[in-house]
Structures are given as structure tokens and as C-alpha cells.
C-alpha positions in Angstrom: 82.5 167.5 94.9 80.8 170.6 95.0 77.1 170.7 95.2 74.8 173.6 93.7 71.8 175.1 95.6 68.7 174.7 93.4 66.3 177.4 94.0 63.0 176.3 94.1 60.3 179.2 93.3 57.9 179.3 95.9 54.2 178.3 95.0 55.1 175.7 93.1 52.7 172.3 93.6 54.3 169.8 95.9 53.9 166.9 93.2 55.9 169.1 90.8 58.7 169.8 93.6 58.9 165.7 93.7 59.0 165.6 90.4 61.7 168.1 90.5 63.7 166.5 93.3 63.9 163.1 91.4 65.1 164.8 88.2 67.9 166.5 90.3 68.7 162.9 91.9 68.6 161.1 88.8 71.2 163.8 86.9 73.7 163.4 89.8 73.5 159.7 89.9 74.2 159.6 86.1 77.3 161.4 86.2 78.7 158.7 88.7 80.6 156.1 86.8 78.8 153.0 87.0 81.7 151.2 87.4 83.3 153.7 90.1 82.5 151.6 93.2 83.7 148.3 92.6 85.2 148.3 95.6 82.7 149.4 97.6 80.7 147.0 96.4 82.9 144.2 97.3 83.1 145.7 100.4 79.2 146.2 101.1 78.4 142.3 100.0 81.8 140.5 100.8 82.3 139.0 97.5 84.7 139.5 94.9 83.6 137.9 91.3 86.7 136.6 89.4 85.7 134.9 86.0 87.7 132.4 84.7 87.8 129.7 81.1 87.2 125.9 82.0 89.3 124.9 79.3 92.3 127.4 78.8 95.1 125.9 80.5 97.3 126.6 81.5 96.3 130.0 81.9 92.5 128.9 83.3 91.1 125.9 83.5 88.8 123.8 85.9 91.1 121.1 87.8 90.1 117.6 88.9 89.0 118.9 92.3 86.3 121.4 90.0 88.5 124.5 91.3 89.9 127.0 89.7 93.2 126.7 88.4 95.9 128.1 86.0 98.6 130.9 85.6 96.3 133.3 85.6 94.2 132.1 88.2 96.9 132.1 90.4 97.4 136.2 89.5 93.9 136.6 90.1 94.4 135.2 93.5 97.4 137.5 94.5 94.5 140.1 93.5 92.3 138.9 96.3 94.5 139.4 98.9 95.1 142.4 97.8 91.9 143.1 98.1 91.4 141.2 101.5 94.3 143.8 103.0 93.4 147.0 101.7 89.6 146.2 102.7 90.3 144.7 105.9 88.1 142.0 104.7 89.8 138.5 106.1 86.0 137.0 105.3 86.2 138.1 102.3 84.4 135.4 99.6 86.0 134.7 96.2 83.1 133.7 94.1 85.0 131.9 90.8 82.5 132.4 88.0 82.6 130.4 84.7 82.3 132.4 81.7 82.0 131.6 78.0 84.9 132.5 75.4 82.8 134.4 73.3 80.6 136.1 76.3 83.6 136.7 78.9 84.5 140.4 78.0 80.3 141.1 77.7 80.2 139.4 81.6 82.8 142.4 82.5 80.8 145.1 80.8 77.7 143.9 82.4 79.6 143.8 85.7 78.4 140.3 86.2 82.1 139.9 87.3 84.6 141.9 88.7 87.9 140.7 86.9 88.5 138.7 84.0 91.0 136.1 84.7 91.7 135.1 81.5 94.9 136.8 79.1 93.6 138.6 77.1 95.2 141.0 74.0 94.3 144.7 75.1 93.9 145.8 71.4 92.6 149.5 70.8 89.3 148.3 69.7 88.7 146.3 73.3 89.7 149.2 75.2 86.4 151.1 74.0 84.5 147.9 75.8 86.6 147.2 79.0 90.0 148.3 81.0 92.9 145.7 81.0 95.7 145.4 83.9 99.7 145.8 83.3 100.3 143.3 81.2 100.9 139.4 82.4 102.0 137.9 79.4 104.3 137.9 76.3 101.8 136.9 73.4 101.8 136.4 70.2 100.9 134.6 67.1 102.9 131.4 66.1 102.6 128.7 64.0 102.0 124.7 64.2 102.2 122.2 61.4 102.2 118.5 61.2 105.8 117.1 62.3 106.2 115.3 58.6 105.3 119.0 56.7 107.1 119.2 53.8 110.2 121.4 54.7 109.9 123.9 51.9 106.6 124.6 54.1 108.4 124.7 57.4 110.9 127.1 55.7 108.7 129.5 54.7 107.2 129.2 58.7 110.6 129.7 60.0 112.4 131.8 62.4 114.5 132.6 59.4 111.8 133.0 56.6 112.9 133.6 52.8 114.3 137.0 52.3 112.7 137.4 48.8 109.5 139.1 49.0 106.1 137.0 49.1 103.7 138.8 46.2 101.3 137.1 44.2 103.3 135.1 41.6 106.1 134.6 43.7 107.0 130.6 44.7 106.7 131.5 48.1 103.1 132.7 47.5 102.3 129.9 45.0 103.5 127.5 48.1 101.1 129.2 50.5 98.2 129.2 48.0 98.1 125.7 47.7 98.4 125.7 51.9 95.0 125.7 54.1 95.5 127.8 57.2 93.2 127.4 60.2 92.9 130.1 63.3 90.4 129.9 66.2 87.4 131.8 65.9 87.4 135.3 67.7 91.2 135.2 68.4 93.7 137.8 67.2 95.4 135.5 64.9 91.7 135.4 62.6 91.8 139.0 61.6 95.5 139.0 61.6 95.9 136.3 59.0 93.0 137.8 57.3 95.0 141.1 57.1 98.3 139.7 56.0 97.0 137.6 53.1 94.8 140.5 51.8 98.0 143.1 51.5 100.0 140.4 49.9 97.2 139.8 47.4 97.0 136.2 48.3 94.0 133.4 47.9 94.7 131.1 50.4 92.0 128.8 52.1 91.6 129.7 55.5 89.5 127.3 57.8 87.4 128.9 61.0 87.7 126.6 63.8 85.1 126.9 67.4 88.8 126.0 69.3 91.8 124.9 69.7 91.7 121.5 70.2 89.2 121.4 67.2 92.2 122.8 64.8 94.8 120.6 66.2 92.9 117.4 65.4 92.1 118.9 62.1 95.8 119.3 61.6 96.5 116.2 63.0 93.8 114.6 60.4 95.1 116.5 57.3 92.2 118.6 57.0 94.4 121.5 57.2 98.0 122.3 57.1 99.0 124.9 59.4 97.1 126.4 62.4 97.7 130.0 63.7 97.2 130.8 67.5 98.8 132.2 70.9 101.6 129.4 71.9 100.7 128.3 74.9 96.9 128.1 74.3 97.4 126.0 71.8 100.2 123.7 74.1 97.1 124.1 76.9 95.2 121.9 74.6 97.4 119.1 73.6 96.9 115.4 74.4 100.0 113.2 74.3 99.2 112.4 70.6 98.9 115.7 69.3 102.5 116.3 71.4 104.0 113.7 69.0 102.8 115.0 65.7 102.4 118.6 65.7 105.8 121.1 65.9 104.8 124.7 67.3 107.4 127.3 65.7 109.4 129.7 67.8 109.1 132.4 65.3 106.6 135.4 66.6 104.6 136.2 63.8 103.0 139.1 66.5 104.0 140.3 69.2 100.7 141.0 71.8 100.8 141.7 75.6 98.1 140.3 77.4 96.4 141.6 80.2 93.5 141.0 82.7 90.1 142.8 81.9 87.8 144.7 84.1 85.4 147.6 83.6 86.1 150.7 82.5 85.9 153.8 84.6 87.1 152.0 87.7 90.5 153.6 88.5 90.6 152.8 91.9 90.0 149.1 91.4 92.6 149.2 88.3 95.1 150.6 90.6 94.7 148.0 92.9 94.8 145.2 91.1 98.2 146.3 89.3 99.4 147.3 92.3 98.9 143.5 93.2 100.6 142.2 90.5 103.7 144.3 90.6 104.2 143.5 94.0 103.9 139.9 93.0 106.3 140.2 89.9 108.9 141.4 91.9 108.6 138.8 94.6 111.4 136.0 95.2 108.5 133.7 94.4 107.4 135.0 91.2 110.0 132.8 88.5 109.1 129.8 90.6 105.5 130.9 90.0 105.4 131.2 86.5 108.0 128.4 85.4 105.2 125.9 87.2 103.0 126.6 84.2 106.0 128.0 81.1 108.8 126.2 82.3 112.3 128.1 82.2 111.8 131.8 83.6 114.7 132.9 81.2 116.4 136.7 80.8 113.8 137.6 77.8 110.8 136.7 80.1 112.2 138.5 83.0 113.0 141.4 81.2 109.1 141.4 79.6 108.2 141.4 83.3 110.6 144.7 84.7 109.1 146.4 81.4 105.9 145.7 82.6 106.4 146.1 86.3 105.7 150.1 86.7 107.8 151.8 89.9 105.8 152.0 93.3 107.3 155.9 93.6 
């Protein structure tokens, strides 16, 4: 960095030469990223903040023991060692902070944590608030209905959907008139839906649920028939009843990487953390990793992850 000589004229009152000097100070601690020492934070205190969803599995949730657990917990923790090697910290704390769903990308702005740990859909508009990781997931909207829907219904929600176009007037958009839709507050699948029905001209009812688990008893209950979400968020919060009545479709509806969060303007601490998940990705114990929490680590999932995994040269 190079520094300018400021040339004080002489004379000048010492309170206005403090004055001065503090000026000076402020300006070149203002043009410092605040974000730009993560790691020398971590380093100074010996504590690396990783926030985390009690109630997301299986990507983050709190287990029986009251740890931390999940797929993405388990990336997050490939992270800290990382971060334990290229710090030379072996003390090194991990301090696992519980965040709320609608607060968790504020707590990373605020630098209240240091990582997200937590998939989340690195749309444009999110990347003005925070920075995201290579992605860690294949998202994307699907769709679940009651196991008895009625199969003109669970045509239309197919892999193989009508071919005939779906316009105001059609029987396809008379069907999904008379159809209530529910979608999780905050997700991508609420303005999604909301965009879809709006070109096609369409008045459906659309229901605004807190979570979940809320719209999968709903569903369950008949209050609505279809609910729109990320996959395995919606499998994360199944009981054994809602296992027997509701059918997730395979059909992608979107198609959404997601990705850990963390501040912006931190590209050493970026680098870092995606140089800990490559390496993990193309580990010998990475399938076994991620078929714990998906199941069957099958040739479109690995090729999702060599897409994903950039070259260390």
C-alpha cells in the first residue's frame, strides 16, 4: 500500500493538528473493508463463529446431545480445520451459534458470525447483502401433494407435464385455479410461484406458511393441496405420518445451487473456505459423506459436484 506524506503547514494550533491527524486516521480506516480481516480476527480471539438452523435437517439441525448436526454442519466443520491448519491454531474454538431463519443472512452482515452454515440459494439479489461459497447443493423447487390427489392433479405436477400450453381458459389452468398452493414464507419457491402464476394470468389461492412442517400438516389436513419447497427441507421435516400420506415429485420445477454465506469483501476468508470444500469433495470420503444424509451418491450428483469443484492450479 502506498502511503502519502501530508504536509502539515507550520504554525498551525496543536488541537487543530489532532484534529487533523484523526481525520487522516479515520479516512484510511474507512477504506479497509470491514470484512477484510476475518481471519485475523479469528486468529487474534481463537474463535471461529459458525451459525447454524435448529430445525433444518438434515442440512442443520440441533441433535439429541444439543450439538450441532447436519450435512451442512458437517461442511462447515471440514471449514474449521481448514482453518485450524492454515492458522496454526490446534486450540482453535468453534463457537456454534443459533440463528433465526429470517435473521440468519442479517447475523452475517452484522458479522455476528463468521459463516452461515445453512444452504442457501445465492440469487443476484443476496449477493448485494452477503458472499456465498462454491456451491454444496443441487436445489430446487418440487412439489408435494397428498398420496390420494386426484391424478389429473398429479399429472399436471409431473415429470412429464401436459404438452398443451397452460393460459387462462385452458383445462389445465381451470384445474389449477380451483387448486390451493402453499410455499414457506421467505423461500425461493414464494416469489417463484408468485411469478409463474402472474405470466400465465392465473388466480390461484396461494397459502403463506411460517415453515415447513406447518404446510405439511396443512396438506396433510386438506387445508391445501399442494405445497412448493426445496426437497430435502421439506423430507427434513417429516414425521412417520406425514411419510405415509404425502408424495414429493421428482420433477425440478427450478433448478438453484446452494451455497454457504459469509460477508462480503472477505476474499481471503472466501478462498479458504472453498478451498476446504473442494478438497473435501474430491476426497475418498466424500460420497460416503453425503449419502449419510441423501442416500444414493449417484452419477448426476457426482457430476453436480466436479462442476462445482474448481481446479487447485
Amino acid at each position: 500500500m502506498r502511503v502519502e506524506r501530508i504536509a502539515i503547514p507550520r504554525g498551525l494550533p496543536m488541537r487543530l493538528v489532532s484534529q487533523a491527524a484523526a481525520a487522516v486516521a479515520l479516512c484510511f480506516l474507512a477504506a479497509i473493508p470491514a470484512a477484510a480481516a476475518t481471519l485475523d480476527r479469528i486468529q487474534e480471539s481463537g474463535h471461529l463463529r459458525l451459525g447454524y438452523l435448529a430445525d433444518l435437517s438434515p442440512f442443520s439441525y440441533r441433535g439429541k446431545s444439543g450439538a450441532a448436526e447436519g450435512y451442512s454442519v458437517a461442511l462447515c466443520q471440514e471449514v474449521a480445520e481448514q482453518v485450524r491448519t492454515q492458522l496454526r491454531r490446534p486450540d482453535l474454538v468453534v463457537d456454534w451459534v443459533e440463528v433465526a431463519p429470517d435473521d440468519r443472512l442479517r447475523e452475517v452482515q452484522a458479522g455476528s458470525i463468521d459463516l452461515l452454515c445453512v444452504p442457501t440459494s445465492a440469487t443476484l439479489h443476496r449477493r448485494q447483502e452477503v458472499s456465498f461459497s462454491i456451491p454444496i447443493f443441487a436445489g430446487g423447487v418440487r412439489a408435494a401433494v397428498r398420496a390420494d390427489a386426484a391424478a389429473a392433479l398429479r399429472e399436471a405436477l409431473s415429470d412429464a407435464p401436459p404438452q398443451r400450453p397452460v393460459w387462462r381458459g385452458s383445462p389445465a389452468a381451470k384445474l389449477i385455479e380451483k387448486t390451493t398452493f402453499a410455499v414457506a414464507s421467505g423461500t425461493t419457491a414464494e416469489s417463484w410461484l408468485a411469478r409463474k402464476l402472474d405470466s400465465f394470468q392465473i388466480e390461484a389461492e396461494t397459502v403463506k406458511v411460517p415453515d415447513f412442517r406447518t404446510g405439511l400438516q396443512q396438506l396433510m389436513d386438506g387445508k391445501v393441496d399442494v405445497l412448493f419447497g426445496e426437497r430435502s427441507a421439506m423430507l427434513g421435516a417429516m414425521d412417520e405420518a406425514s411419510m405415509r400420506k404425502v408424495a414429493i415429485f421428482p420433477r425440478l420445477f427450478t433448478h438453484e445451487p446452494l451455497s454457504l454465506a459469509l460477508a462480503r469483501g472477505d476474499d481471503d476468508f472466501r478462498l479458504l473456505v472453498d478451498r476446504a470444500l473442494s478438497g473435501f469433495y474430491s476426497s475418498a470420503d466424500f460420497p460416503k459423506a453425503y449419502g449419510k444424509w441423501f442416500g444414493d451418491f449417484d452419477e448426476a450428483t457426482r457430476t453436480f459436484f466436479l462442476w462445482s469443484t474448481p481446479p487447485p492450479e
